[in-house]
C-alpha positions as CSV (number, residue, x, y, z in Angstrom):
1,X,-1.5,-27.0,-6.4
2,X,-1.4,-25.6,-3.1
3,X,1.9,-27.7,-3.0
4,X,4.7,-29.4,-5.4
5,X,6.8,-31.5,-3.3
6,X,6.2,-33.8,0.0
7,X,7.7,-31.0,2.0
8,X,5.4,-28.8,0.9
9,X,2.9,-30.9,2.0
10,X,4.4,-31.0,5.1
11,X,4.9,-27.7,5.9
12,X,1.1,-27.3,4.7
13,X,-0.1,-30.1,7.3
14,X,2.0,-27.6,10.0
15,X,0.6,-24.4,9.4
16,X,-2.8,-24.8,8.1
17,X,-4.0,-25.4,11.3
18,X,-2.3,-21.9,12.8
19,X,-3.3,-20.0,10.2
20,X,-6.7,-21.2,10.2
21,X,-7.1,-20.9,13.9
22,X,-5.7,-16.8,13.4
23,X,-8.7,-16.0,10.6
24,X,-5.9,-16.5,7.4
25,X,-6.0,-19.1,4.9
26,X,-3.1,-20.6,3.6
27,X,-2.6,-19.9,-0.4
28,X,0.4,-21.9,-1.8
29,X,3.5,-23.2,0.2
30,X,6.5,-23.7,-1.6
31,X,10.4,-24.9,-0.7
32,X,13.1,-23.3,-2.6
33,X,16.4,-24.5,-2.4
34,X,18.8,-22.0,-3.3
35,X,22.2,-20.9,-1.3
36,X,19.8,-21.1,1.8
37,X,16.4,-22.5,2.2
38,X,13.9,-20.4,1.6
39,X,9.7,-21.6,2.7
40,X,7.5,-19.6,1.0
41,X,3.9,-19.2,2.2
42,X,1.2,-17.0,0.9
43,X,-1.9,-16.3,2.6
44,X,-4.6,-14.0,2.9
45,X,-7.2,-13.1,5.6
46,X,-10.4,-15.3,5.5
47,X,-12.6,-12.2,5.8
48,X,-12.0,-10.2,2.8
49,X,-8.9,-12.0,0.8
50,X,-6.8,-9.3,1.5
51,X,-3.0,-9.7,3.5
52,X,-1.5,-6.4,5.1
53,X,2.0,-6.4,6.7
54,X,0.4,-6.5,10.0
55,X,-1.1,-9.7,9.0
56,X,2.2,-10.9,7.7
57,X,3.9,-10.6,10.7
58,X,1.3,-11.9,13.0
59,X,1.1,-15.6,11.0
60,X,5.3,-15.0,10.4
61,X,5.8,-15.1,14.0
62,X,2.7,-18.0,14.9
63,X,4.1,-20.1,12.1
64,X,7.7,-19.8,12.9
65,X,6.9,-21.2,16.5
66,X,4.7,-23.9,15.2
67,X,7.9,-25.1,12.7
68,X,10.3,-25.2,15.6
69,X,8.7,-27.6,17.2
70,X,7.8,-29.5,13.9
71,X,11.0,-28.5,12.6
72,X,10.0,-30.2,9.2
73,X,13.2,-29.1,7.4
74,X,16.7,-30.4,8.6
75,X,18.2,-27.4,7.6
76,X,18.4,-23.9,8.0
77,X,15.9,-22.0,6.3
78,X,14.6,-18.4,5.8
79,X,10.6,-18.3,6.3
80,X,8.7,-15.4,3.9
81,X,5.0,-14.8,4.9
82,X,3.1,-12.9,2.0
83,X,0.5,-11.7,0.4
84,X,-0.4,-13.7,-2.8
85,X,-0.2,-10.1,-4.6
86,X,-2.8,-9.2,-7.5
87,X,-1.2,-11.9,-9.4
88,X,-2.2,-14.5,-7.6
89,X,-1.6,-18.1,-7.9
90,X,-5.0,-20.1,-7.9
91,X,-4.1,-23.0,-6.5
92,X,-8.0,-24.6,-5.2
93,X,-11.0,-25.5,-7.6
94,X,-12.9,-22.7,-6.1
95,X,-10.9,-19.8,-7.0
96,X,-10.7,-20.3,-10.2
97,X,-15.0,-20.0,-9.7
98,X,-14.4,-17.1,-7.9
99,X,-12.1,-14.9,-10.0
100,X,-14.4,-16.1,-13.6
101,X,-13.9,-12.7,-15.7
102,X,-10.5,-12.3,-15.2
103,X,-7.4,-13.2,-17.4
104,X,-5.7,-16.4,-16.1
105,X,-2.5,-18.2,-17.1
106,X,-2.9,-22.3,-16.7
107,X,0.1,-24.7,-17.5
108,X,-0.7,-28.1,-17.5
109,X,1.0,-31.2,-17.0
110,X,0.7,-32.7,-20.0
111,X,0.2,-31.5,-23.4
112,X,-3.3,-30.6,-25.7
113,X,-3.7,-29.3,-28.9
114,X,0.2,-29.6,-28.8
115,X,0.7,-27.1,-26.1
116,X,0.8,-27.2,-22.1
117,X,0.2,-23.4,-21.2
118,X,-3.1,-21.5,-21.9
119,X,-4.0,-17.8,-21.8
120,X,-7.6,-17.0,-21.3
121,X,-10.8,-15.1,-19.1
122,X,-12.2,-17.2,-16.4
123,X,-15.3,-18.4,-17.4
124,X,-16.3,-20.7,-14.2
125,X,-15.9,-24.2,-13.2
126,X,-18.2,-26.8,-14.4
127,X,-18.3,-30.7,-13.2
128,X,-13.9,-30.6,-11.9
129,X,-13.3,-28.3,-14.7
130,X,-12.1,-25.2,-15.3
131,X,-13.7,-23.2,-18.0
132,X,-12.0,-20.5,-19.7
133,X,-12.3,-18.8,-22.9
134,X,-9.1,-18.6,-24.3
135,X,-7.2,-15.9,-26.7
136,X,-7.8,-16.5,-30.0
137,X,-10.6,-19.6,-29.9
138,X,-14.5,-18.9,-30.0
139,X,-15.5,-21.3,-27.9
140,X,-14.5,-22.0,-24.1
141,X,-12.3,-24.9,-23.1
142,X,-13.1,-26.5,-20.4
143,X,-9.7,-28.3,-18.8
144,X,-10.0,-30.9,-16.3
145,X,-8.9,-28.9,-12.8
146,X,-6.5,-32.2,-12.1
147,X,-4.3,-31.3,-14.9
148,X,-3.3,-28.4,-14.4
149,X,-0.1,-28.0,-12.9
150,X,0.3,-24.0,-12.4
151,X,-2.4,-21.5,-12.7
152,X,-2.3,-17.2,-12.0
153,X,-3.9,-14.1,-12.6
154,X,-2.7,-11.8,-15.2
155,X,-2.8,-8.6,-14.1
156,X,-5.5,-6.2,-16.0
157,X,-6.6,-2.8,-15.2
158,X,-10.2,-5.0,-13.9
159,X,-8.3,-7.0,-11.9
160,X,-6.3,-4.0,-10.6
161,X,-9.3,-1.8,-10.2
162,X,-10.9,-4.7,-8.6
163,X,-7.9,-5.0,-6.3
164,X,-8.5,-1.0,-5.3
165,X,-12.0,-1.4,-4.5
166,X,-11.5,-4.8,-2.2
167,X,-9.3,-2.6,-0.1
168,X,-11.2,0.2,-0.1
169,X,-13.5,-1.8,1.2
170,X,-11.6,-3.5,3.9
171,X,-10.5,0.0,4.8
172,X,-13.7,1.3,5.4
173,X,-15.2,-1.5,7.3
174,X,-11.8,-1.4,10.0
175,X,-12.4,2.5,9.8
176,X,-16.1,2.0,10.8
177,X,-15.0,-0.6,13.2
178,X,-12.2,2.4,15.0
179,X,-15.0,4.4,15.3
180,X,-17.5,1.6,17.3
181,X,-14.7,0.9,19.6
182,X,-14.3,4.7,20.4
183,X,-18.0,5.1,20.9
184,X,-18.1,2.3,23.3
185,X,-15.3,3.4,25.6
């Protein structure tokens, strides 16, 4: 789910490599064809999951460098680095471990119980699947991780509280960090 389409996958086999060798891991990548190109990529530092400006622009300019040489699209095309916000796309197995006790929204590719899209907490990942108690049922589903076809947070006071305290975090350690460099000079 990191990609849709073979030029996804492309652009995906491009940067991954860049943005793993600068400390960021590539989220989602996605192509949108509109009155001009437009190549999407979310990522997020591998440290703490977090993506400043400053961080945006770093991987904006490594990654734009990379695709001129590559040059995977034969057209022009606007490039947006970002941050995969609080509403995150989960797009690997592993996050959807990860963020258990937080709302989701899963579309599937195909349809069961009559319906492709879902609404639930995280409840883990079991054996490929992804476990998730959904609204309304009393016992958790667990939905194979290959079928679904879209997946993303909801956004909740946890998961914006959560979302504070990661930064606050983050903030603290680079504050700590300012004031080891100073010492040592």
């Amino acid at each position: 789910m990191k990609t849709k389409t073979e030029i996804d996958n492309r652009i995906l086999t491009v940067c991954d490599p860049v943005a793993e060798d600068l400390g960021y891991t590539i989220v989602r990548v996605r192509v949108m064809a509109n009155k001009r190109n437009t190549v999407q990529i979310m990522a997020e530092r591998k440290s703490d999951g977090l993506m400043g400006v400053d961080d945006c622009a770093t991987l904006s300019r490594a990654l734009s460098s990379e695709l001129e040489v590559d040059d995977p699209l034969r057209d022009a095309y606007v490039l947006e680095v970002s941050s995969p916000g609080l509403d995150r796309p989960l797009t690997e197995l592993r996050d959807f471990e990860y963020y258990a006790g937080y709302v989701a929204r899963l579309e599937l590719d195909r349809l069961v119980e009559g319906r492709k899209r879902f609404r639930g907490v995280l409840a883990g990942v079991e054996d490929g699947c992804v476990d998730i108690n959904l609204d309304g049922e009393r016992e958790t589903a667990s939905i194979p991780f290959d079928w679904i076809s879209e997946a993303k947070l909801l956004v909740t006071d946890e998961l914006i509280e959560a979302g504070q305290k990661a930064k606050a975090v983050a903030q603290g350690v680079n504050a700590q960090n300012n004031i080891q460099s100073s010492e040592e000079e």
